[in-house]
N, C-alpha and C positions, 0 to 999 in steps of 0.2 A: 690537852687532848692527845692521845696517843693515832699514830698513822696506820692506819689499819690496811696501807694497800693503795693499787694504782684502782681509781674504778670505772670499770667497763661501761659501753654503750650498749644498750641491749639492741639487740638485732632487731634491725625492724623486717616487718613481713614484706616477702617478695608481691611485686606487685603481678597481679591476675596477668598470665602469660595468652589467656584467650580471648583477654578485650581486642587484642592487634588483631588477631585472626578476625574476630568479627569487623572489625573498625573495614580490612582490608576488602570484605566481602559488599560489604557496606558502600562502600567507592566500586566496585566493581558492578555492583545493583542500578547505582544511579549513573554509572557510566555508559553502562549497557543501554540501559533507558534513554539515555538521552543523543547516545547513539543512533539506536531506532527511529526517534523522536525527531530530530534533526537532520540527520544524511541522506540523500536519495538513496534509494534502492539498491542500485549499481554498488553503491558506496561504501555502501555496509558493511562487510565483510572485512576489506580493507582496512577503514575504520575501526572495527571491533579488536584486529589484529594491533593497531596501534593502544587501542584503551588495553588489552590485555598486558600488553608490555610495559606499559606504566606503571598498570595492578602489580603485575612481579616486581617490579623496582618499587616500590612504596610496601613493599612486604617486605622486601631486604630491610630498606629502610626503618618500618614499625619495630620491627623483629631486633634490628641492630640499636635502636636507640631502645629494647628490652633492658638489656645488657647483661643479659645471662647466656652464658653457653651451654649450660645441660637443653636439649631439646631444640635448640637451634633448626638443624635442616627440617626436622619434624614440625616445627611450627612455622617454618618458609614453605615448606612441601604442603600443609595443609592450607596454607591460605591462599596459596598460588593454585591447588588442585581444586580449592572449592571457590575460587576464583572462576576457573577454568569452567565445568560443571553450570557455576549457575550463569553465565554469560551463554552459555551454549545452551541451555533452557530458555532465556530470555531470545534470544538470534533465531530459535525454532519456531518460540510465539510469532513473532513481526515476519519471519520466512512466512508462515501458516495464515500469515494477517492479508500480504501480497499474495498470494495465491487468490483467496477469495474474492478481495478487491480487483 
């Protein structure tokens, strides 16, 4: 049999760079909520400021065990903005919830 060459691996396909993003939104959902759910009132805020800081480190984190660097800050910047966003959607319901209560 004649060598016809070294033979390549064929590239495998990158894996979805917007599972992280959502993974991350996703912990920020059930953070928030349990936020709410748990902390006195007083507390809250405070609180949410600590959940959101975590949310951004676990986005570095999602994003760096990606391990691609095309789109890097763009997909920290999204997860961490729509992190932001919907925590502050959720903080406005439970605000709006004490009020009524």
């Amino acid at each position: 049999m004649g060598h016809n060459g070294v033979m390549s691996q064929p590239a495998l396909a990158p894996r979805n760079a917007f599972v992280g993003v959502l993974v991350v939104w996703a912990v920020a959902f059930l953070a928030s909520i349990a936020v709410g759910i748990f902390v006195a009132e007083e507390w809250r805020v405070p609180w949410l400021l600590v959940a959101f800081g975590g949310v951004v480190l676990l986005s570095f984190a999602v994003q760096l065990r990606y391990g691609r660097t095309e789109g890097f800050i763009f997909r920290v910047g999204g997860s961490a903005l729509g992190a932001l966003l919907l925590m502050g959607v959720i903080s406005v319901g439970f605000g709006l919830a004490a009020l009524v209560t």
